[in-house]
N, C-alpha and C positions, 0 to 999 in steps of 0.2 A: 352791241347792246347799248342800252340808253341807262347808264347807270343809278339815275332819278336823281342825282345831284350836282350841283355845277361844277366842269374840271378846270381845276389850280390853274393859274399860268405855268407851274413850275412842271406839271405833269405834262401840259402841252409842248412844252419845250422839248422835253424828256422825248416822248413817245412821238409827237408830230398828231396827236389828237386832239379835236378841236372840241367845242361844245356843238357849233353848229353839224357835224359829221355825225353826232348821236342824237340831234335833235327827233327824227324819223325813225330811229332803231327802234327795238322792239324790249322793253324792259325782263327782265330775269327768268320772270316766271311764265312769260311767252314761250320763252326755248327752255325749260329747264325738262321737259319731256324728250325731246329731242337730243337733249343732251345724254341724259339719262340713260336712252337707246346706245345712242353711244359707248357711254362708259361702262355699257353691259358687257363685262367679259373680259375685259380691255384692263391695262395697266396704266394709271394716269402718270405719265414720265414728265418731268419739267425739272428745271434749274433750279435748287432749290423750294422742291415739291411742296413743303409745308408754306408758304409762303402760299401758293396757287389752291392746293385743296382745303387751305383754312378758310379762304374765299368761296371756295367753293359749299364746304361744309355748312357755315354763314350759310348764306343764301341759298340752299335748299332747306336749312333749318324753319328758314321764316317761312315757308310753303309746305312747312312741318311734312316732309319728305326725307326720311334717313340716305344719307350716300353711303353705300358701304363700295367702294371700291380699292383694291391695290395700288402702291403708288410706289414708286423709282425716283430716287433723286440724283442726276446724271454729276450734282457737286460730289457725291458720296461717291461714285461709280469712276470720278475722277480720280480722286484722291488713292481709290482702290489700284487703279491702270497702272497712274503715274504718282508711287509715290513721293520719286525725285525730287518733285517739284511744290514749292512751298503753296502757290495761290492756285485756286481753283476755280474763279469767277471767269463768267463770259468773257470777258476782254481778255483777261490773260490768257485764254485759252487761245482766242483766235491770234494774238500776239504770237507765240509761241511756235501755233500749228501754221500761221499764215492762212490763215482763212478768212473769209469776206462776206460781208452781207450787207444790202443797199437800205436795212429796215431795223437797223438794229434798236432792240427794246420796242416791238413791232409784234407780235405774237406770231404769225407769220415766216416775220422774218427771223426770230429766235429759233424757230423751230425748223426751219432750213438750216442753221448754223450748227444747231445741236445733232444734226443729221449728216451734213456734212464729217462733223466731227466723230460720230459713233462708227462711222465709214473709214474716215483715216485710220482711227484706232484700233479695228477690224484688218486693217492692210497691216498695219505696223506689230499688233499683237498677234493676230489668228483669232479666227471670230470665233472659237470656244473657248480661248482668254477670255474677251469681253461677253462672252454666255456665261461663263461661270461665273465672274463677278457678280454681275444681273442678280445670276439668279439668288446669289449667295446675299446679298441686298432686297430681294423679295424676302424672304425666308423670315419674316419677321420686323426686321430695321429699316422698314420704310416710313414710320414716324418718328426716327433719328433727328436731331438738329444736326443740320449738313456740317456746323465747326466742331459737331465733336473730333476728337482726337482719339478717343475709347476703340477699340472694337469692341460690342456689347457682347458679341459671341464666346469671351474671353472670360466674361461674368459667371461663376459656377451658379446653375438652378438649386446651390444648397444653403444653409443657413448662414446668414452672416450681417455683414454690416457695410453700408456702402455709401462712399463721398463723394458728392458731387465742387469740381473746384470752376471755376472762372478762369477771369485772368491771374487773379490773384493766387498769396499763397494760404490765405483761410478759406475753408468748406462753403460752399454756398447752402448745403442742407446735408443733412446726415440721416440715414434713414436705415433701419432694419428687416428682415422676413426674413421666411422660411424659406423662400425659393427668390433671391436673390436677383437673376437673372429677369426672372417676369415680373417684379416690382419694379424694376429700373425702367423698364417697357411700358410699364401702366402710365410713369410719370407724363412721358412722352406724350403718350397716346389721350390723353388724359389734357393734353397742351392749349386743343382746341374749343374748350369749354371749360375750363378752370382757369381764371388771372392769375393766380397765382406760378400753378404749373407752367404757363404760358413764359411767364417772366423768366424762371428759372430754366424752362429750353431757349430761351435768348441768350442766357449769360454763360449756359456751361460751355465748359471747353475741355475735361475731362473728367476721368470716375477712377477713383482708387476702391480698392474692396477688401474689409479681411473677413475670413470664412469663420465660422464658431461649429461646435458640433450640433447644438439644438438650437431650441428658440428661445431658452434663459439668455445662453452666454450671448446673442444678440442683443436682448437688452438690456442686458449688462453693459453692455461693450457701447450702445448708443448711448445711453443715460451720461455714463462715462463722458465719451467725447463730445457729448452736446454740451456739459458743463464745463468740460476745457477749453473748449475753442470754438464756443459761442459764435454757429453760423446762422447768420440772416436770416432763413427762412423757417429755423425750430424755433418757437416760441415755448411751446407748453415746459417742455425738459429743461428750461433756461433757470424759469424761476424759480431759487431757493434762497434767497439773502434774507426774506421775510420769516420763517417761517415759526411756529410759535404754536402752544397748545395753553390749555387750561389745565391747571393742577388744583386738585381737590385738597382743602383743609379734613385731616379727619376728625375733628373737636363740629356737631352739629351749631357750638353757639358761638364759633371764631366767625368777625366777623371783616372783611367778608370771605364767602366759604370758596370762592375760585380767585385763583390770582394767573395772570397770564404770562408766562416764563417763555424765552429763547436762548439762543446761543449754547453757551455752554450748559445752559440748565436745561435744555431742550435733553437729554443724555438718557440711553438706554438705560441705564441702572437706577432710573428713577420713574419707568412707564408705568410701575404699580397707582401710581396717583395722577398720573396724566392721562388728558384729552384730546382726541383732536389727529391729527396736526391739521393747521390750517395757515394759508399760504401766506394773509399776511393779518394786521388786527383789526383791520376793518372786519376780515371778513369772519374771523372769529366774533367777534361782538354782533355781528349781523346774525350769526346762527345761534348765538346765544337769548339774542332777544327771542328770536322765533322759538325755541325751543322752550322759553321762559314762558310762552304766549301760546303753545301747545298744552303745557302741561300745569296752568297754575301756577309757579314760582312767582318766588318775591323779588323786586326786581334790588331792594334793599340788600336781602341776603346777599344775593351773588354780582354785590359790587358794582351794577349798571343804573343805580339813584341814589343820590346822596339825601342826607336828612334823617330824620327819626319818627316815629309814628308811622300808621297807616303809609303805605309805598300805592302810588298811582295806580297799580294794577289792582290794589285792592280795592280800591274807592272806584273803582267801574267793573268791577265782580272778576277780576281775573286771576287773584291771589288769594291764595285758602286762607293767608291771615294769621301767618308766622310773624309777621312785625308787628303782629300787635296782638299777641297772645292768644289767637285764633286755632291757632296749629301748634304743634309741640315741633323746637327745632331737629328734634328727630327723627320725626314723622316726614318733615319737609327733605331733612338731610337724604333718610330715605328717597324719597321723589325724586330728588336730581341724581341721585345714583343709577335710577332706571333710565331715569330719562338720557343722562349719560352713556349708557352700557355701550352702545353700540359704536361709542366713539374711543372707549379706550383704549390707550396702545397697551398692545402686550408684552409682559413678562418674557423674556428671552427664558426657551423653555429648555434649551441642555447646557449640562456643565463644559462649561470650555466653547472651543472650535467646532465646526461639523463642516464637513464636505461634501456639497452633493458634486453626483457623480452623474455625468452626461454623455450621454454615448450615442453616435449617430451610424445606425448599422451600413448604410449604404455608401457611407463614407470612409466608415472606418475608424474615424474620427471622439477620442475621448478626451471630455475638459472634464476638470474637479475646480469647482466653485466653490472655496472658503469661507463660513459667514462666523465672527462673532457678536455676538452685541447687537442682529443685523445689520451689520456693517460686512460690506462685502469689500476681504483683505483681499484677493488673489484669484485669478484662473490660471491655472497650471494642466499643460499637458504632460509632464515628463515626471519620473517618478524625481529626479534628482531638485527639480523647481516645485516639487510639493514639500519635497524637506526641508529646501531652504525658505517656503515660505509661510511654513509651520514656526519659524524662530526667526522672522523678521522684524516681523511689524506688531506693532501692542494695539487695539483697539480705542483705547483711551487716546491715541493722535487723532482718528478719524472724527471726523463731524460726521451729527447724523444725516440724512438723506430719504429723502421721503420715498422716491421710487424703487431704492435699492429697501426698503423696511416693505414696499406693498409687494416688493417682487418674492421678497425672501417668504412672507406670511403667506402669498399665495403658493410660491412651490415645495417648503419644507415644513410646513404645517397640514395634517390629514385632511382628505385624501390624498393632497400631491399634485404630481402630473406626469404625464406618461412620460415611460422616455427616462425617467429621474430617479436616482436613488442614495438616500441620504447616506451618511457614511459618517459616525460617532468620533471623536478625538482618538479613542484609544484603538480603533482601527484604522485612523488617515496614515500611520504610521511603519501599516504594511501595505496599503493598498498596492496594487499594481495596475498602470493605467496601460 
């Protein structure tokens, strides 16, 4: 085929293809029907498959034609054979096995070689060794990056938490679901139309996984280890070193009536007057103004203009006129309470500890998630790691956490979520898990 653009020297050299040799060929979408016939039915088997059907993929995309075909990657099918043996690229193979080919890197001639050798391997194994491999590599994992080291079949389809590593020994991403096994799958398969995805089946080289009994203790367990070991390709879970809310004066004539606190003053035991959180103070001020700019506020009062008299928003009609005796500051104060409601953090609503209790029937599988303060101390499987972690840890160490506060309000505040059941202090103490 005539690829429509001029080949490298370094490809010519490579392959023994020239420019002139494609000059007369027939461009992609000449044979892409023909092809297609082809690949009807058919298992597209090559060296390193993803490499070949990403090309492929490509170029029927652009003739906005779906390929939906199966695909076999004979690196995988090697590795499967012979795990002896460290490499698995062409050359090393025919090294090894002695085999020959006058076209190598030649499609052609690959494809004699790779024939040759499924034939050796047939003599040497018994060709329902190398069938069942095959098939065991259909079955799924033929959008595998050919270095993984994993077997993906090894991944429980149950809740949990799963790491993808490099060469290195930090995570390249960390990632959670319900069904484990087919998220790890999607990533893959997902390779050929996502840069990002694409990047991360280039660099992995294997997957660690630990199982949770539902979809709290997942991400719990992600949030967790995306702020400890900060891999590459989690962004959202990463950042929290900014984070900051607005706390409310309750005097209507202190001025001014919001002041913006972090760190330690950021602290559960003081949500009755805070707002927010918000990730860093730009972006609290960004939503402050708009919020100011929704509802009439002064931009005086709530500390976003300095000066005295009439405040900007009033002198172009957007302030009822509390800076300047227009409004009563308690009318106003009122106002920004409403306008606030929907931001504030809540009141940690029982006394002490509470557990919820997670229970995964098909698994068998029971965690108890510890929150005080929404601070999540503890998942504990065992009754003897529930007692000791009723008297470990004090809340007051813990920084707060924005996703373990949005995870705890979403499942131990009414309705809940299936699957969950809270569990008060003065019963974690007999629970039996």
């Amino acid at each position: 085929m005539n690829p429509g653009v001029s080949i490298s020297g370094f490809i010519e050299r490579l392959t023994g293809i020239s420019n002139a040799m494609v000059a007369s060929a027939p461009p992609f979408a000449e044979v892409a029907g023909q092809l297609l016939a082809l690949l009807d039915g058919a298992v597209l088997v090559a060296h390193n498959v993803r490499f070949d059907h990403g090309f492929l993929l490509h170029e029927f995309a652009r003739t906005d034609v779906p390929l939906r075909t199966k695909t076999l990657c004979t690196v995988r099918l090697s590795r499967l054979l012979y795990p002896q043996f460290k490499s698995h690229g062409l050359d090393a193979i025919m090294q090894r096995h002695g085999l020959v080919t006058q076209a190598r890197h030649r499609a052609m001639g690959d494809v004699d070689l790779m024939q040759q050798w499924l034939q050796l391997a047939q003599t040497e194994l018994g060709a329902e060794a190398v069938q069942c491999q095959a098939q065991r590599l259909l079955q799924g994992s033929a959008a595998l990056p050919p270095q993984l080291d994993t077997n993906v079949a090894d991944i429980p389809d149950a809740p949990g938490v799963y790491l993808f590593y490099g060469e290195g020994a930090l995570p390249l991403y960390i990632g959670k679901s319900v069904k484990m096994r087919s998220r790890v799958m999607s990533h893959f398969q997902a390779a050929a139309r996502n840069p990002r995805e694409l990047r991360i089946a280039q660099e992995i080289r294997r997957i660690e996984w630990m199982e949770t009994a539902g979809e709290l203790g997942a991400l719990l367990l992600e949030a967790r280890l995306v702020k400890a070991r900060q891999p590459v390709y989690n962004r959202q879970l990463r950042r929290e070193a900014s984070l900051c809310a607005w706390r409310l004066e309750p005097n209507p004539n202190t001025r001014p009536l919001l002041t913006l606190v972090r760190g330690a003053e950021l602290s559960p035991q003081q949500f009755g007057n805070l707002y927010g959180p918000h990730r860093s103070k730009n972006q609290a001020l960004s939503h402050l103004r708009e919020l100011a700019d929704a509802h009439g506020l002064c931009l005086q009062a709530l500390g976003l203009e300095s000066g005295k008299g009439r405040c900007f928003a009033h002198q172009i009609g957007r302030c009822k006129g509390v800076c300047c005796g227009e409004e009563t500051p308690e009318r106003h104060h009122l106002r920004l309470q409403l306008a606030l409601a929907d931001q504030k953090l809540q009141v940690w609503p029982f006394d002490g500890k509470v557990g919820l209790r997670e229970h995964n029937p098909r698994t068998g599988r029971t965690d108890v998630h510890l929150f005080e303060q929404w601070c999540h101390l503890a998942t504990v499987q065992s009754d003897e790691a529930l007692a000791d972690a009723l008297h470990s840890r004090q809340t007051t160490t813990l920084a707060f956490d924005l996703d373990t506060y949005r995870l705890a309000l979403k499942y131990l505040m009414p309705p809940g979520k299936a699957g969950c059941t809270v569990v008060a202090l003065d019963s974690l103490r007999n629970i039996s898990l």
